[in-house]
C-alpha positions as CSV (number, residue, x, y, z in Angstrom):
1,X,1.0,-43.1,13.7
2,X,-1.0,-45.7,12.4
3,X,-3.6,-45.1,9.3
4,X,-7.3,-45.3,9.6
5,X,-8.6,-47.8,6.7
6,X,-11.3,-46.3,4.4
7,X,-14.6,-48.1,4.1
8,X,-14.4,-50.8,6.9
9,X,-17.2,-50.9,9.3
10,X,-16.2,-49.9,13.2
11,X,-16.2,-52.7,15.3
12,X,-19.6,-52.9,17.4
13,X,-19.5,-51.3,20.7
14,X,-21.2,-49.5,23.8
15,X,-20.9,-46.3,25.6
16,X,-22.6,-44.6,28.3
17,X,-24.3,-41.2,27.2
18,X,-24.6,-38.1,29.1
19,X,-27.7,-39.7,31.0
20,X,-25.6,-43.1,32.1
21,X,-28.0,-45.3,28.8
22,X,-26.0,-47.2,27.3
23,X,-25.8,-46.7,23.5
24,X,-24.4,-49.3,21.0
25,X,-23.0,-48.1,17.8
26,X,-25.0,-51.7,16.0
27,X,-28.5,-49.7,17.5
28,X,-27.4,-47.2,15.2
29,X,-27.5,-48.7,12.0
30,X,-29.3,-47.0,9.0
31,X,-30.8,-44.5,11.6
32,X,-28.2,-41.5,11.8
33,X,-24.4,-41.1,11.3
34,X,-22.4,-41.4,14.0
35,X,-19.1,-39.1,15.0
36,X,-17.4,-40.6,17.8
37,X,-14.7,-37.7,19.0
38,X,-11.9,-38.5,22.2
39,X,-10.9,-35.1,23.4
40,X,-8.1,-34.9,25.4
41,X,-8.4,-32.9,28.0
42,X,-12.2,-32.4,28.4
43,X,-13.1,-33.8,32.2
């Protein structure tokens, strides 16, 4: 399994929240921490 590198910022990206807005990670800067979770299995 690959590694996850320490102290590199995430690439900038989009996603739809529960409400369809789309929220980009860059919108987030200095504002709040971000935890970006895949669960496998939750449909």
């Amino acid at each position: 399994m690959a590694q996850i590198a320490l102290k590199i910022p995430a690439p900038d990206f989009q996603l739809p929240d529960f409400n369809g807005r789309l929220i980009r990670l860059s919108d987030q800067m200095g504002k709040a921490n971000v935890l970006l979770v895949f669960n496998r299995g939750f449909m």
